[in-house]
N, C-alpha and C positions, 0 to 999 in steps of 0.2 A: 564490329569485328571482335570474337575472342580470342586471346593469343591459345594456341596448344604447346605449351613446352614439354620438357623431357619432364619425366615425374623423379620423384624419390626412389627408390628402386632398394635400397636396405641404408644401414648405417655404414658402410664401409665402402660402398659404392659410391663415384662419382662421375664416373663416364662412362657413356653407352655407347653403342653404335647401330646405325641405322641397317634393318634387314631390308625390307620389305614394304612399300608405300602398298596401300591396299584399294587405295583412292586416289584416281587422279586426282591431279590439278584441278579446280573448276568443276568434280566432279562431288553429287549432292548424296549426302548420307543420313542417316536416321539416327537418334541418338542410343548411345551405346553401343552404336555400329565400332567393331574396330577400324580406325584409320591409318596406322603405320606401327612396322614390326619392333622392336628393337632389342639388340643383344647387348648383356651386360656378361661382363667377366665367370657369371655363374648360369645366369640363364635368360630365356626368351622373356619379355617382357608387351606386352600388347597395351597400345594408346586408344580407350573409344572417344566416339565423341560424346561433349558433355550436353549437346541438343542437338537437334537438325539444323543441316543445313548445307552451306556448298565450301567443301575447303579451298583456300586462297592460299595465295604467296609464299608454297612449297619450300624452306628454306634450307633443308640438309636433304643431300641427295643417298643414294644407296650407299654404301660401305663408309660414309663418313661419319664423321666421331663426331658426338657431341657431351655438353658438360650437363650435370642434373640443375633443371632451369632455364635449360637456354630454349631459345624460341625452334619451333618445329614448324610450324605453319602459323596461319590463320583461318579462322570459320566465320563465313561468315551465317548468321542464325536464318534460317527462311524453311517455309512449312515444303512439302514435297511437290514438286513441279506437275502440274495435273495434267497436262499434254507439250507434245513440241514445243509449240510455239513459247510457251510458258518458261519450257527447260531454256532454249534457245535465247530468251529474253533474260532470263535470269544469269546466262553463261557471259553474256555479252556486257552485264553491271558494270564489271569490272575488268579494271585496262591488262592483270596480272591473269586473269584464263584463259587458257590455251587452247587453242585449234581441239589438240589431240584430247587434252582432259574434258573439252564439253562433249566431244563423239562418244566419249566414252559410255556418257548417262542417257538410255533412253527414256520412254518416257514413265516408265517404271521405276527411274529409279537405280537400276540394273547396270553395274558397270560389267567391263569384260570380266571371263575367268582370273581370278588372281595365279600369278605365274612366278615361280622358285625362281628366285634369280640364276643358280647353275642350269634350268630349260629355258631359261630365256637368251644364256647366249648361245646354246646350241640353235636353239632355232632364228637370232640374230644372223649365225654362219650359215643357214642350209635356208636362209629366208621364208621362216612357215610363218605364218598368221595365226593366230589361235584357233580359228573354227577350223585346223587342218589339223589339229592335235585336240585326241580323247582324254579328259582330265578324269583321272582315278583320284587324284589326293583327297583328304577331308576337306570337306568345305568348298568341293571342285575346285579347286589348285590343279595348277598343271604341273605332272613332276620331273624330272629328268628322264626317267624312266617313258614318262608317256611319250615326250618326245623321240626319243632312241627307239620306242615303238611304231611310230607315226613314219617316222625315216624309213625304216627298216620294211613297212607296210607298202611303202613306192610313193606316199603322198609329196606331191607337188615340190620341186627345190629349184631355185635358179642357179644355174653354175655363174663363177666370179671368175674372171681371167686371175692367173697366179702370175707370182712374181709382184705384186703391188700390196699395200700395206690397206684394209679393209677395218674400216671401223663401224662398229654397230650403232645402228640406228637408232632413232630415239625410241621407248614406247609409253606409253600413257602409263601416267602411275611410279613409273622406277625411271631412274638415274639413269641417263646416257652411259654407258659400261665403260666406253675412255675416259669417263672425268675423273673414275675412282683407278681405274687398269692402264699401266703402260704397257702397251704394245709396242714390238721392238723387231724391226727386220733385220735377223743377222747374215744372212748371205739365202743362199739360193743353190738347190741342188739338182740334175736334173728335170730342169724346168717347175720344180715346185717350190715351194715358199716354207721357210724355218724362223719359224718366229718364239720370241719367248713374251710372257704375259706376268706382269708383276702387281699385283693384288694382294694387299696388308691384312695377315692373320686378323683373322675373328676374334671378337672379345673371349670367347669360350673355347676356343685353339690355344689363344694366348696363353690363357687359364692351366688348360691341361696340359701344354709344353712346359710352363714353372711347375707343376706340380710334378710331374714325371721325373722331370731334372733332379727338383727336390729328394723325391722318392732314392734315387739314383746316389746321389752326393752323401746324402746324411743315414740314410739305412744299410745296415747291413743285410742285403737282402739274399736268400737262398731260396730254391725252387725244388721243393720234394715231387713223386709222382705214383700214381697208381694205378688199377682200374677197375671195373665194377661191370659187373653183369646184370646187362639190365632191364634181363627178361621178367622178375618177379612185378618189378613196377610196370612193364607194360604189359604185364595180363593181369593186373592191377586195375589200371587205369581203362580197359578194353571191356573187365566184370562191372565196374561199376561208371563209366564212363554216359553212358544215357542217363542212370537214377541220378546220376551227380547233379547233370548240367538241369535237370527237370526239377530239382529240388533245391538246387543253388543258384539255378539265372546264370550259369559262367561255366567252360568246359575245365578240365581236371588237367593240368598240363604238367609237365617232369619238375618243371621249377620250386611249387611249393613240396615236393619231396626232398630238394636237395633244401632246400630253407628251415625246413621241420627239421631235417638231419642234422642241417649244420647247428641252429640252436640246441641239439639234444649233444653235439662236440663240443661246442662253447661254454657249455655249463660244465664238462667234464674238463677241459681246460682252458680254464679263465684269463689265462695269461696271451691267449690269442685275442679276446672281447675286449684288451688292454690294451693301453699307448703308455709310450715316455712320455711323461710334462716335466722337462728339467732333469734332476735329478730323482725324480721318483715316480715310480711307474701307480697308474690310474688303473682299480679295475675296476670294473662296473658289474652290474645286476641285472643288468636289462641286454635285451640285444635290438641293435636297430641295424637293419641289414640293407647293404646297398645295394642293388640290383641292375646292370649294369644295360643298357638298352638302345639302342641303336634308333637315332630319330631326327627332325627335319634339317637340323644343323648339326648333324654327326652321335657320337657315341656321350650318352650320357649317365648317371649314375644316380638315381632318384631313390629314396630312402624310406623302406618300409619301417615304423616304427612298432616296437613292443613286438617284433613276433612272436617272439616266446607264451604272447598270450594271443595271438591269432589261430585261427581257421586254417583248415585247407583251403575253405572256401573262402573266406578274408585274403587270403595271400593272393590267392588267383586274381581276385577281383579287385586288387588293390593295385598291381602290377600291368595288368587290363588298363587301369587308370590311366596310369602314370604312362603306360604304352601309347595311349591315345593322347594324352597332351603332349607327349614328345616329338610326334607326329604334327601337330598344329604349332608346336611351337610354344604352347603354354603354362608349359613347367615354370614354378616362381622358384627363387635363391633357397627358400626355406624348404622347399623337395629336396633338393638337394645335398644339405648340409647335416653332420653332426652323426655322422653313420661314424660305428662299430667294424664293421666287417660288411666285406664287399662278396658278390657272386658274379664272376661275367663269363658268360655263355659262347664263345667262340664257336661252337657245334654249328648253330643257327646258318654261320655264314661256311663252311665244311672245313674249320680247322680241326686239324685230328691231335694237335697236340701244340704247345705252346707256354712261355712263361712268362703267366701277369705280371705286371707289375702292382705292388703295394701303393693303397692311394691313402697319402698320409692324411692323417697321423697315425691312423689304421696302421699295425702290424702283420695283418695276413689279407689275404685274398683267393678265393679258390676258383681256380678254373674249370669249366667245363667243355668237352671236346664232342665232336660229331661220334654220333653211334654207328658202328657198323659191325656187320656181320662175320667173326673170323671161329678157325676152328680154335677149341678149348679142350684140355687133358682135362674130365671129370670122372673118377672113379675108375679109372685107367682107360677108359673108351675117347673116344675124339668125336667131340660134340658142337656142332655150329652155335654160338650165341650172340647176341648183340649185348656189344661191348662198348664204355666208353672209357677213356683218358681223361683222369682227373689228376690237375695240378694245383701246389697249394706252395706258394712263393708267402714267403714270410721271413719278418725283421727277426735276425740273429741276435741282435741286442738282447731281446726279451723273452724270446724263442727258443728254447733249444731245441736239436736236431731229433731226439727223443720224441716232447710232444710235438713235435708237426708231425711224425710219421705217424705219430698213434692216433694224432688228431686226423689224419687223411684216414687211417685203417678204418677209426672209428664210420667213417660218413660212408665209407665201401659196406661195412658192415649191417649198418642200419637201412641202405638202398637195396639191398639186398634179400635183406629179408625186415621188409618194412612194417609188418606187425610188433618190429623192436620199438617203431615210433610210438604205438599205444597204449604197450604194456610198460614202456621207460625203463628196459634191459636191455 
C-alpha cells in the first residue's frame, strides 16, 4: 500500500481542505490520474496518483481539514482490471472497499461523472442519479447549473414528506454531506419545513473575508466614477475581429483593451502601480495586473504578469488560460499572488455600477460595469450609444483625489479612442 498525504502546497501554507474525491473508495485509477481536490487558503490544489491502482482507506472526507502531511488515503498499486470478474476480484482484496466505490469502476476503468459538491446536494434533495443530469463542466463534471437544468427540464424527482429532518445520502466518491453540515429543524410553517444548514467557510472564502476586512480596517479607501463610450472599441473589435482570431488562435475581447489602457494610466501615474511597505511607499516598473474571474470555487483573481510587454493577443490568451483553470479548479498559489493592480468585470454578471474593493497591498482597483445602450448629448444632437460605468476605488493614503480622476479620465480617454494605445498619446 502507498500512503497519499496532503503535499506541500507553498511555504506559508499548512492546511488544506478537502474539495472533491474524484475517486471512489475501491475505485481503480491510472497513474497521474487526479484522485482528490483540495483547497488551500489561496487556491485549488489537485493530488494525482503516483501509479495505478485502486484507492483504499479514504481517510478525510469532503469539507474537512487537514494538515500538509497527513494521510489522505491509501493506493493500493495493481495494473488495470481487464474485465468484471477481474474488477470484482480486485474490489473484494480488501476488507476497507465499499459496496458503492467498486460499482463505481466498470470494466474500463470509468468511474461515474465527477459531481461539484453544491450539484450534488441539490440533487441529494430532488433525489436525481446522475445519468438524469447533462454534465456541461470541463472534464464532464456535473455543475449546479446542469442540475437546476435537469429539474427544471421535468427529469425524474421523488417527493419527501415535509415536516421531518432529511439527510443526504451517501454517494461514491464524496463525503456523506451531514458529516461536514449540520442540519437544524427550527420550526415548521404551514406544513413546510425551515431548516438552517451550517457548513465551515472554504479555505479561499476564509482568505478573501481577512483580506476584504483588511482592505476595509487599514486603507483609506474612496471610489471615484466615470464612463466611456464604447462604440469605438466595438466596431474595433467587429473590423478586425475574424483576422484577429485567424491569426492569433483566440477571439479579441474588451478586456485586453481596458489592460492596454490601464498600463498606458499606470505609467502616467505610478503612484497607483504602488503600495505602502511601512513607512515608505514602493514603486514599481513593471505592471502585473490582476484579473479578477469568476470560477469553480467562486471569484478569484489570477495575475497576468509584465503586461506592459504583452500582446493583445498574449493578454487574451493568457486570461483564456487562467479562465479555464479556474473552472477545473487548477489555479496554483503562485497565479495568484504578487499583482500590482487589479481589473474586475462586474459587467459579465449585469452590475451597472458598483465599488470595488482594493485587494491589498494593491492601492487601486478598477471596475468595470455592464454596457448598455442610453441616449448621449453629442454635438448637441441626442445620440444612442453603448456606455459603460467605470469605477476606480483607491487607498487615499497614497492617492490623491486628483490622480484617480485623471487616472480614470486617462482609461475613458484612451477606450475611446483606442488608436491612443499605438501611437502612446
Amino acid at each position: 500500500m502507498l500512503e497519499i498525504k496532503v503535499p506541500s502546497v507553498g511555504e506559508s501554507i499548512s492546511e488544506v481542505q478537502i474539495g472533491q474525491w474524484l475517486v471512489a473508495e475501491g475505485g481503480w485509477v491510472a497513474k497521474d490520474q487526479i484522485i482528490v481536490d483540495l483547497e488551500t487558503e489561496k487556491a485549488a490544489v489537485q493530488v494525482p496518483a503516483p501509479q495505478s491502482g485502486f484507492v483504499r482507506s479514504i481517510r478525510k472526507q469532503v469539507e474537512e481539514f487537514a494538515n500538509v502531511g497527513e494521510l489522505l488515503c491509501h493506493l493500493e498499486p495493481a495494473d488495470k482490471p481487464g474485465d468484471s470478474a477481474a474488477a470484482a476480484q480486485a474490489g473484494s482484496s480488501t476488507a476497507t472497499a465499499s459496496t458503492a466505490g467498486s460499482s463505481s469502476s466498470d470494466v474500463g476503468g470509468q468511474s461515474e461523472p465527477r459531481i461539484m459538491p453544491s450539484a450534488q446536494r441539490i440533487m441529494d434533495e430532488k433525489n436525481l442519479k446522475p445519468s438524469d443530469v447533462k454534465a456541461s463542466g470541463p472534464g464532464g463534471r456535473i455543475l449546479k447549473e446542469d442540475v437546476l437544468a435537469a429539474q427544471s427540464s421535468g427529469s425524474p424527482a421523488v417527493s419527501r414528506p415535509t415536516g421531518q429532518l432529511q439527510t443526504p445520502s451517501p454517494v461514491p466518491g464524496q463525503a456523506n454531506q451531514a458529516s461536514s453540515a449540520l442540519q437544524a429543524a427550527v420550526g415548521s410553517q404551514g406544513g413546510g419545513q425551515r431548516m438552517e444548514e451550517i457548513r465551515p467557510l472554504s479555505m479561499i472564502r476564509r482568505t478573501i473575508a481577512s483580506r476584504l476586512v483588511e482592505a476595509q480596517q487599514t486603507a483609506a479607501l474612496l471610489t471615484t466614477f466615470n464612463e466611456v463610450n464604447m462604440k469605438p472599441i466595438i466596431d474595433l473589435r467587429a473590423k478586425y475581429r475574424d483576422a484577429f482570431q485567424e491569426r492569433h488562435g483566440v477571439k479579441l475581447g474588451f478586456m485586453s483593451f481596458f489592460a492596454k489602457a490601464s498600463v498606458e494610466a499606470l505609467r502616467r501615474f505610478p503612484s497607483v502601480n504602488a503600495e505602502i511597505r511601512g513607512n515608505n511607499i514602493v514603486y514599481r516598473n513593471y505592471m502585473d495586473i490582476g484579473i479578477a474571474i469568476g470560477g469553480g470555487k467562486g471569484l478569484v483573481v489570477p495575475v497576468l504578469r509584465n503586461v506592459e510587454q504583452m500582446t493583445f493577443a498574449e493578454v487574451e490568451r493568457t486570461i483564456g488560460e487562467f479562465g479555464a483553470k479556474a473552472s477545473e479548479n487548477r489555479l496554483m498559489p503562485e497565479d495568484l499572488m504578487g499583482g500590482t493592480f487589479t481589473i474586475s468585470n462586474g459587467g459579465v454578471y449585469g452590475s451597472m455600477l458598483s465599488t470595488p474593493i482594493v485587494n491589498p497591498p494593491q492601492s487601486a482597483i478598477l471596475g468595470l460595469h455592464a454596457i448598455q445602450e442610453r441616449p448621449m448629448a453629442v454635438s448637441g444632437q441626442v445620440v444612442i450609444l453603448p456606455m459603460m460605468y467605470l469605477a476606480l476605488t483607491y487607498d487615499h493614503r497614497i492617492i490623491d483625489g486628483r490622480e484617480a480622476v485623471t487616472f480614470l479620465k486617462t482609461i475613458k480617454e484612451i477606450c475611446e479612442d483606442p488608436t491612443r494605445l499605438f501611437l502612446e498619446v
